[in-house]
The first five atom37 places (N, CA, C, CB, O) and aatype in JSON, in Angstrom:
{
  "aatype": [20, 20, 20, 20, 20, 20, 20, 20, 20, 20, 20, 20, 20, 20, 20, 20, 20, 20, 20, 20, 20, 20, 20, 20, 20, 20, 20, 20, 20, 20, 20, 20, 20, 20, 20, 20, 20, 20, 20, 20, 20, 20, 20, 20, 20, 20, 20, 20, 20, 20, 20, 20, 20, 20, 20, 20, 20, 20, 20, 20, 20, 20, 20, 20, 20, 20, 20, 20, 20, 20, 20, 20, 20, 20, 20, 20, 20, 20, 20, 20, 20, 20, 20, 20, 20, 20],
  "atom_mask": [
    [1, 1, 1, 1, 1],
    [1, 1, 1, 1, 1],
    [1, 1, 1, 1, 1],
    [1, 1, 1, 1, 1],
    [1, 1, 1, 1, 1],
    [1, 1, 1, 1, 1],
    [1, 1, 1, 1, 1],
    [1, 1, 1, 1, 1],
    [1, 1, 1, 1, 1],
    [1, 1, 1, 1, 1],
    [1, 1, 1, 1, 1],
    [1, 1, 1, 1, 1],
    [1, 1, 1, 1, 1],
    [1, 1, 1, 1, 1],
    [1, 1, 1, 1, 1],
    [1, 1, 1, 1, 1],
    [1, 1, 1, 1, 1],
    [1, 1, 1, 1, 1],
    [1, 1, 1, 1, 1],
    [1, 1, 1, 1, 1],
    [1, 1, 1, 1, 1],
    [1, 1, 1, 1, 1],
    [1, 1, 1, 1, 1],
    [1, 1, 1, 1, 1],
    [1, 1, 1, 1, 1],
    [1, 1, 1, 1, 1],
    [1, 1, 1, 1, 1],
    [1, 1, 1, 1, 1],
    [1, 1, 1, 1, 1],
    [1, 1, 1, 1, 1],
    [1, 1, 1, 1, 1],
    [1, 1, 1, 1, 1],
    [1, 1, 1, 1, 1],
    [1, 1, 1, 1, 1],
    [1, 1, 1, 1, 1],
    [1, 1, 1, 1, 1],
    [1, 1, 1, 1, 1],
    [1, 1, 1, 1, 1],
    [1, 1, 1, 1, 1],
    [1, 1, 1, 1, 1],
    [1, 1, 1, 1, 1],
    [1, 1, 1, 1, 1],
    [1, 1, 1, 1, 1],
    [1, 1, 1, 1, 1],
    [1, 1, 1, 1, 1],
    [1, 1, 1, 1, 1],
    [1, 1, 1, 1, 1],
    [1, 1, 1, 1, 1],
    [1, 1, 1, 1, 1],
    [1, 1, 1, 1, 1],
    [1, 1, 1, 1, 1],
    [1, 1, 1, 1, 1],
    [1, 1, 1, 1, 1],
    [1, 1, 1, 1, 1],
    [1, 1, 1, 1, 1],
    [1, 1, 1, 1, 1],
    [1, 1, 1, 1, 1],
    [1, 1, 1, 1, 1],
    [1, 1, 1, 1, 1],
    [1, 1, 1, 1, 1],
    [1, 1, 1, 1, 1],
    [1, 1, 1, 1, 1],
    [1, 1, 1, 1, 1],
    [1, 1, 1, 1, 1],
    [1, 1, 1, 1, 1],
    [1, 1, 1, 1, 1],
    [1, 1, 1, 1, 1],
    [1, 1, 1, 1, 1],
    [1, 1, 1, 1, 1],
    [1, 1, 1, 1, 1],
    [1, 1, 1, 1, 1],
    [1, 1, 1, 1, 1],
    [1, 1, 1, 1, 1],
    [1, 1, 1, 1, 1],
    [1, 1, 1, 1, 1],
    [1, 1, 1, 1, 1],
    [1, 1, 1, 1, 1],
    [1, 1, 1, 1, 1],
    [1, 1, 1, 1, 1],
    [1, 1, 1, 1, 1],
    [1, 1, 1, 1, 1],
    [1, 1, 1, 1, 1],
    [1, 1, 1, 1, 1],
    [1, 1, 1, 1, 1],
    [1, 1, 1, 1, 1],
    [1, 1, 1, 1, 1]
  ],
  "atom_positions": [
    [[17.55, -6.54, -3.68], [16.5, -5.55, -3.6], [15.27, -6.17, -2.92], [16.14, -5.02, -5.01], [14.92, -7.35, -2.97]],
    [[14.85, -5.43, -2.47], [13.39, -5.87, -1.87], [11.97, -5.52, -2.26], [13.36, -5.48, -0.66], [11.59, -4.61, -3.01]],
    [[11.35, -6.31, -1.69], [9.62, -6.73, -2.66], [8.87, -5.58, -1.65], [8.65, -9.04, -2.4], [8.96, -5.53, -0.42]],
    [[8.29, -4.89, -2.31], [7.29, -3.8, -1.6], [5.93, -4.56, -2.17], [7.51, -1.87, -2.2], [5.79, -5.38, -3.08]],
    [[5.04, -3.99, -1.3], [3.33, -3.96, -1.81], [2.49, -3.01, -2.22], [2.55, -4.3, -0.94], [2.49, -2.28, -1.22]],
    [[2.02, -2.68, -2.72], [0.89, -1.5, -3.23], [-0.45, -2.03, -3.22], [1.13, -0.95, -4.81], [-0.8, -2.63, -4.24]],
    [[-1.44, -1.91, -2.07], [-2.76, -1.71, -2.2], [-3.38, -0.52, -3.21], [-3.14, -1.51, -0.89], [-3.6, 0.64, -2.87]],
    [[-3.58, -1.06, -4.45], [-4.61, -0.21, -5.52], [-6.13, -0.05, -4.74], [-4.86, -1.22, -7.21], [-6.7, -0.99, -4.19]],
    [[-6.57, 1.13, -4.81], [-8.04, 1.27, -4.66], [-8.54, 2.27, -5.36], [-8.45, 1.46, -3.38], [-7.97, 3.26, -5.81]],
    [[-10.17, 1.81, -5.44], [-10.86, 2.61, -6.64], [-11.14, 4.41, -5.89], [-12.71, 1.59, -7.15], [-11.21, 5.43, -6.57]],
    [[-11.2, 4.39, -5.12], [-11.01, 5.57, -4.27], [-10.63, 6.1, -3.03], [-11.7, 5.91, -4.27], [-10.88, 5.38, -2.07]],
    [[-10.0, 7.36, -2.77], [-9.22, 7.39, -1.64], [-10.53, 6.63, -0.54], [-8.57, 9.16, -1.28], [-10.19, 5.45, -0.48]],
    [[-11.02, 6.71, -0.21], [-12.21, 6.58, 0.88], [-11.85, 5.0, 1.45], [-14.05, 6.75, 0.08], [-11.48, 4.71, 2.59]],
    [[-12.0, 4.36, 0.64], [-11.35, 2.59, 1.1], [-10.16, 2.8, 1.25], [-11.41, 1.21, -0.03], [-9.84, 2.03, 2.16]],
    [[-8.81, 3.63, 0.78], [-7.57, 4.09, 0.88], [-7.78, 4.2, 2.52], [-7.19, 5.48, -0.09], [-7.55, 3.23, 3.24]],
    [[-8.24, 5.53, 3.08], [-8.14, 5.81, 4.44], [-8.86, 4.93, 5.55], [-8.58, 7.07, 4.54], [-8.44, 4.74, 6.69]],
    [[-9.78, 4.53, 5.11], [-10.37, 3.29, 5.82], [-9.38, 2.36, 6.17], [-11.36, 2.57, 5.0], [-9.0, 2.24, 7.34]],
    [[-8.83, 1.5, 4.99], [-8.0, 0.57, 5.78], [-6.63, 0.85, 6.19], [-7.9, -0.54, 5.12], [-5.92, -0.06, 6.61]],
    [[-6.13, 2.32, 6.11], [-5.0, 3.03, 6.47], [-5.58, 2.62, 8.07], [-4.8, 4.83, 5.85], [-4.99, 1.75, 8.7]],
    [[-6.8, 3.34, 8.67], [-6.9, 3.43, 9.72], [-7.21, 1.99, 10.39], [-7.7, 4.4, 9.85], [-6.9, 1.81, 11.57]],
    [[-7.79, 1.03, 9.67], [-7.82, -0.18, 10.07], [-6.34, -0.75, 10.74], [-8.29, -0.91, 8.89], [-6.17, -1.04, 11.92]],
    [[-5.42, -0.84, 9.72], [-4.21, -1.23, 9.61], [-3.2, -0.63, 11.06], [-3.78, -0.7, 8.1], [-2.26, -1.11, 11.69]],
    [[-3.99, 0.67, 11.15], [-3.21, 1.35, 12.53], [-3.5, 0.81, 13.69], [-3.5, 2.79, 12.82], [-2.77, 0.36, 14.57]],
    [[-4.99, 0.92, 13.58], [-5.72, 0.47, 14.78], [-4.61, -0.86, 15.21], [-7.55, -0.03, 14.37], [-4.05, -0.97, 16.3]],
    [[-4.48, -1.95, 13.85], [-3.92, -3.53, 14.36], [-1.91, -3.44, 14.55], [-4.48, -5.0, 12.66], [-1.12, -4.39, 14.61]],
    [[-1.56, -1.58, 14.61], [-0.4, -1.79, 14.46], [0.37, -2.75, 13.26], [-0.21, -2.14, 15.57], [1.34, -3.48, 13.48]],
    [[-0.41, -2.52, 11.79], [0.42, -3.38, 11.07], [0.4, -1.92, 10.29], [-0.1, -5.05, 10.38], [-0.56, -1.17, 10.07]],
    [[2.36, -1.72, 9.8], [2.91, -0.67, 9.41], [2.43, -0.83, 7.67], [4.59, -0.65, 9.89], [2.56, -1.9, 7.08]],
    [[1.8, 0.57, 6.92], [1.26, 0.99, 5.91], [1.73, 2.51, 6.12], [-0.25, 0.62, 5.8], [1.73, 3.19, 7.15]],
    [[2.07, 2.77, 5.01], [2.24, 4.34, 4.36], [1.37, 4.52, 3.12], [3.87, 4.67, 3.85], [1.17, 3.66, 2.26]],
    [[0.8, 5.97, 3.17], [-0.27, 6.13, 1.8], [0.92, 6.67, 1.31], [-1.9, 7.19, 1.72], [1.86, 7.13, 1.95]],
    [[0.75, 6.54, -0.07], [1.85, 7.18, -1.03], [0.56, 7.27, -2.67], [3.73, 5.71, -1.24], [-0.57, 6.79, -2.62]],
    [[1.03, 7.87, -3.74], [0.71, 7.62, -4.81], [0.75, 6.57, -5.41], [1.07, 8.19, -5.29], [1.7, 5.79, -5.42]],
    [[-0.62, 6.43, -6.17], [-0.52, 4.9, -7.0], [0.84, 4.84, -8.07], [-2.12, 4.64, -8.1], [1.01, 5.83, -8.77]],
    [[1.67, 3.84, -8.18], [2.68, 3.63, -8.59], [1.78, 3.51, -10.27], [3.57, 2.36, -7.74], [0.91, 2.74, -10.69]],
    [[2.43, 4.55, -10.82], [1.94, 4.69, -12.6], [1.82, 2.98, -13.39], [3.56, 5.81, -13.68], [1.0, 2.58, -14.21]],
    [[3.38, 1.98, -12.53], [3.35, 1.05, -13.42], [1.97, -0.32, -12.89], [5.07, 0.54, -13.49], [1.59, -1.33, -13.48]],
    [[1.6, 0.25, -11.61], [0.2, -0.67, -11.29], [-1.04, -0.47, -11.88], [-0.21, -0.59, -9.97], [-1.85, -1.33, -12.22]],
    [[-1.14, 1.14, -12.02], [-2.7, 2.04, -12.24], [-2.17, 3.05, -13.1], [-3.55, 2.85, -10.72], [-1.04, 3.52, -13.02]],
    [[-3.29, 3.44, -14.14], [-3.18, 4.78, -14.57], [-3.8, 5.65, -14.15], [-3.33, 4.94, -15.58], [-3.65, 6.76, -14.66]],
    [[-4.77, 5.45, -13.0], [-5.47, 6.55, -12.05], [-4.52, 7.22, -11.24], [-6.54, 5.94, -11.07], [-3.62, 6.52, -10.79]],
    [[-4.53, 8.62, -10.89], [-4.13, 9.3, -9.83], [-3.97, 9.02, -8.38], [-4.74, 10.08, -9.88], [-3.11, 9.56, -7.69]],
    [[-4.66, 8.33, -8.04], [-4.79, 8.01, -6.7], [-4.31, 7.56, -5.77], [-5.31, 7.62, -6.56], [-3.16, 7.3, -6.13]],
    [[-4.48, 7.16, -4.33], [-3.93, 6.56, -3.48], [-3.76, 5.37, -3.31], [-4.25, 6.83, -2.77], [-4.69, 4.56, -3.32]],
    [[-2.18, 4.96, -3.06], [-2.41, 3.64, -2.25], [-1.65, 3.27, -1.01], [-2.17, 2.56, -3.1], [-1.01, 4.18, -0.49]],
    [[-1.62, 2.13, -0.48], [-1.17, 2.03, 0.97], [0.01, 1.12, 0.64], [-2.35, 1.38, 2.15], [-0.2, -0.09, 0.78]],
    [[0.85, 1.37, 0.36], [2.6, 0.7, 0.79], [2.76, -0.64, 1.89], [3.59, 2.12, 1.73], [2.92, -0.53, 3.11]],
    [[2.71, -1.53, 1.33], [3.13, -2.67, 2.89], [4.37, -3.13, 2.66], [2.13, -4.24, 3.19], [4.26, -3.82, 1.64]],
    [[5.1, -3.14, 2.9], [6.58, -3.25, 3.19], [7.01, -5.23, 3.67], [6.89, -1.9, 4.77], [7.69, -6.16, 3.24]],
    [[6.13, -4.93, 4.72], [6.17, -7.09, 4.79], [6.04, -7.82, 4.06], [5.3, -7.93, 5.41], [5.36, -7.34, 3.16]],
    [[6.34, -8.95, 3.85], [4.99, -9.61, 2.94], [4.57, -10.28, 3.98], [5.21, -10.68, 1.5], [3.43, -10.6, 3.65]],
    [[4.76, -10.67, 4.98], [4.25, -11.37, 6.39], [2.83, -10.95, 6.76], [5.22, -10.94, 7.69], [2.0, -11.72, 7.24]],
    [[2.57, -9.37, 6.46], [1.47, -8.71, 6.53], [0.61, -9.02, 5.75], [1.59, -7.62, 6.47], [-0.53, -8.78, 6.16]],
    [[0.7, -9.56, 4.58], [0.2, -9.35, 3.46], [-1.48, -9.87, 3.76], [1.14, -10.14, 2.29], [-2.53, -9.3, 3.47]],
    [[-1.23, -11.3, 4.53], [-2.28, -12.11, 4.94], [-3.54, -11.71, 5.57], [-1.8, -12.86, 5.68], [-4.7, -11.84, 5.17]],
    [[-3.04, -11.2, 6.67], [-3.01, -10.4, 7.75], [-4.88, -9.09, 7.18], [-0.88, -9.49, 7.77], [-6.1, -8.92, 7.32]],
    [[-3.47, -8.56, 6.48], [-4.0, -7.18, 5.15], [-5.39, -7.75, 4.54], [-2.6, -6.97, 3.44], [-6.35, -7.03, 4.83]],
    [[-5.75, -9.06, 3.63], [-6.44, -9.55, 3.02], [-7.44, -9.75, 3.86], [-5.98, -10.4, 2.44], [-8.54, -9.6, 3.33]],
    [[-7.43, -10.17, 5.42], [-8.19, -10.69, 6.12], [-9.05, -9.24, 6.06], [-7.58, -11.4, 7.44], [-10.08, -9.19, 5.38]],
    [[-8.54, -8.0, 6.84], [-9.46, -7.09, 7.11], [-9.42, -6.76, 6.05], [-9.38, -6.2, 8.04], [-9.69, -5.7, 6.62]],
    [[-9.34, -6.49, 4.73], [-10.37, -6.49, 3.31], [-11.55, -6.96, 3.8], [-9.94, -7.51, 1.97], [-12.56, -6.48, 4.31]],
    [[-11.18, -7.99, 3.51], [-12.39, -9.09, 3.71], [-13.17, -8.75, 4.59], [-12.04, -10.42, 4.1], [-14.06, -8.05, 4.09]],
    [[-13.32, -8.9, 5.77], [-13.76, -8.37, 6.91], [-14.22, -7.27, 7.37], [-13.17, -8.47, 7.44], [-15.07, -7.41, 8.25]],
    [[-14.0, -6.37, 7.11], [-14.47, -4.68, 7.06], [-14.79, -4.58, 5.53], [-13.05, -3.36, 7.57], [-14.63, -3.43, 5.12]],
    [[-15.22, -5.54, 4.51], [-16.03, -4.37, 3.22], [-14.55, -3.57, 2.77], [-17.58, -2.81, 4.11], [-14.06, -3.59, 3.9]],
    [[-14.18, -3.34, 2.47], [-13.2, -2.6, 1.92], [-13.03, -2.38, 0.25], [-12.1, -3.2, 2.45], [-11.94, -2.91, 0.0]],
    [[-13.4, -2.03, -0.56], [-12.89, -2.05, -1.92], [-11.49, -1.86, -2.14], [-13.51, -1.11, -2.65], [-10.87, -0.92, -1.65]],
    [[-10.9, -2.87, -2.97], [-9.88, -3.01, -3.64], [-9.69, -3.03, -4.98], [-9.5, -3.82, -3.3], [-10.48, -3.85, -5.44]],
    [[-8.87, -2.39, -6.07], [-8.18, -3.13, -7.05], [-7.71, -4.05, -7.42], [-7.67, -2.92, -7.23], [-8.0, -4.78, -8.36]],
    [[-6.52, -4.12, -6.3], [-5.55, -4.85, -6.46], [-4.44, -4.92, -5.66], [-5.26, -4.67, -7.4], [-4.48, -4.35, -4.58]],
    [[-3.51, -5.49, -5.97], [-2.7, -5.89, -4.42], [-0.86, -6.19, -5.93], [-3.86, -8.34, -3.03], [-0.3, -7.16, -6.43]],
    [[-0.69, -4.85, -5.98], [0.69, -5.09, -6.7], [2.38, -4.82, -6.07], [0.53, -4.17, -7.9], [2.98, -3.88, -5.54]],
    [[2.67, -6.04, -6.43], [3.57, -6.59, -6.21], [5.07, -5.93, -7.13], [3.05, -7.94, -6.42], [5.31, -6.04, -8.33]],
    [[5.77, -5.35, -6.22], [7.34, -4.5, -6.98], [8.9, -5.07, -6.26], [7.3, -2.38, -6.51], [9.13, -5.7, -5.23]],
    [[9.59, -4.64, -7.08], [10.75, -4.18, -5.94], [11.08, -2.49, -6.11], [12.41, -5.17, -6.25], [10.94, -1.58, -6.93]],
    [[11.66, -2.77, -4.64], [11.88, -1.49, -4.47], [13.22, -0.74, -4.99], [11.75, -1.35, -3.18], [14.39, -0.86, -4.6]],
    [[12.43, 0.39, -6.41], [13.58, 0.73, -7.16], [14.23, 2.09, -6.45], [13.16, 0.93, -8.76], [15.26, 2.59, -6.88]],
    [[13.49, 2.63, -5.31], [13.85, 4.06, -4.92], [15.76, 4.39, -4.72], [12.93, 4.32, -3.3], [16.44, 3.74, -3.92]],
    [[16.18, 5.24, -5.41], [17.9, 5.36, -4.47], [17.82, 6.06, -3.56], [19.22, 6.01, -5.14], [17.24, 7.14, -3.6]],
    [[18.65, 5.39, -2.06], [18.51, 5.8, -1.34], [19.35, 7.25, -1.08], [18.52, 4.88, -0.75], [19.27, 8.07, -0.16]],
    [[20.16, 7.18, -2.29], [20.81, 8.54, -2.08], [20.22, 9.5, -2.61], [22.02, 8.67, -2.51], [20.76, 10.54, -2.99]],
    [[19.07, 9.21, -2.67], [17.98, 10.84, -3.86], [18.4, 12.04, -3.0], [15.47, 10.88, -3.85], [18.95, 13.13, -3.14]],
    [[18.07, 11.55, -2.39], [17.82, 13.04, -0.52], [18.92, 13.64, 0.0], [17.28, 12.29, 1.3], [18.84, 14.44, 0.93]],
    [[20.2, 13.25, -0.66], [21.17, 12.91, 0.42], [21.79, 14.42, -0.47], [22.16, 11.01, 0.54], [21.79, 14.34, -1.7]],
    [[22.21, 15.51, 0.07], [22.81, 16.5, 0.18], [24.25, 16.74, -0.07], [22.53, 16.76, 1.14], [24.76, 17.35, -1.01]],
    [[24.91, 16.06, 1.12], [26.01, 16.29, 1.53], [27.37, 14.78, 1.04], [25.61, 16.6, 3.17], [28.55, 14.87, 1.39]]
  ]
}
């Protein structure tokens, strides 16, 4: 199985910020919902899939002001047959 990332943030607003940061540098992020077992807030977070990125990710935190939570660490429990129809 494989290790996903979840950027926690205290509100969507730093959520879309570094969504768009992250585009701008071509490093791949998906917003999805905060995973219940990171946060008990509702909210958004940004999915990183690398961990190669991860570094990368921390720098423009850092660098652009960004508010964070947290930076949680999973594997990925999704089945890939949820969707699958046929």
């Amino acid at each position: 199985m494989e290790k996903e990332y979840y950027i926690i943030f205290p509100n969507v607003e730093n959520g879309l910020k570094l969504n768009e940061l992250l585009k701008d540098k071509k490093i791949p992020a998906t917003i999805v919902p905060a995973p219940r077992e990171a946060t008990k807030c509702c909210g958004i977070s940004l999915l990183i899939k690398n961990k190669s990125d991860i570094q990368l990710v921390k720098e423009y935190i850092a660098d652009n002001d960004v508010e964070i939570l947290d930076i949680f660490e999973t594997i990925d429990k999704r089945d890939p047959m949820r969707n699958k129809f046929c």
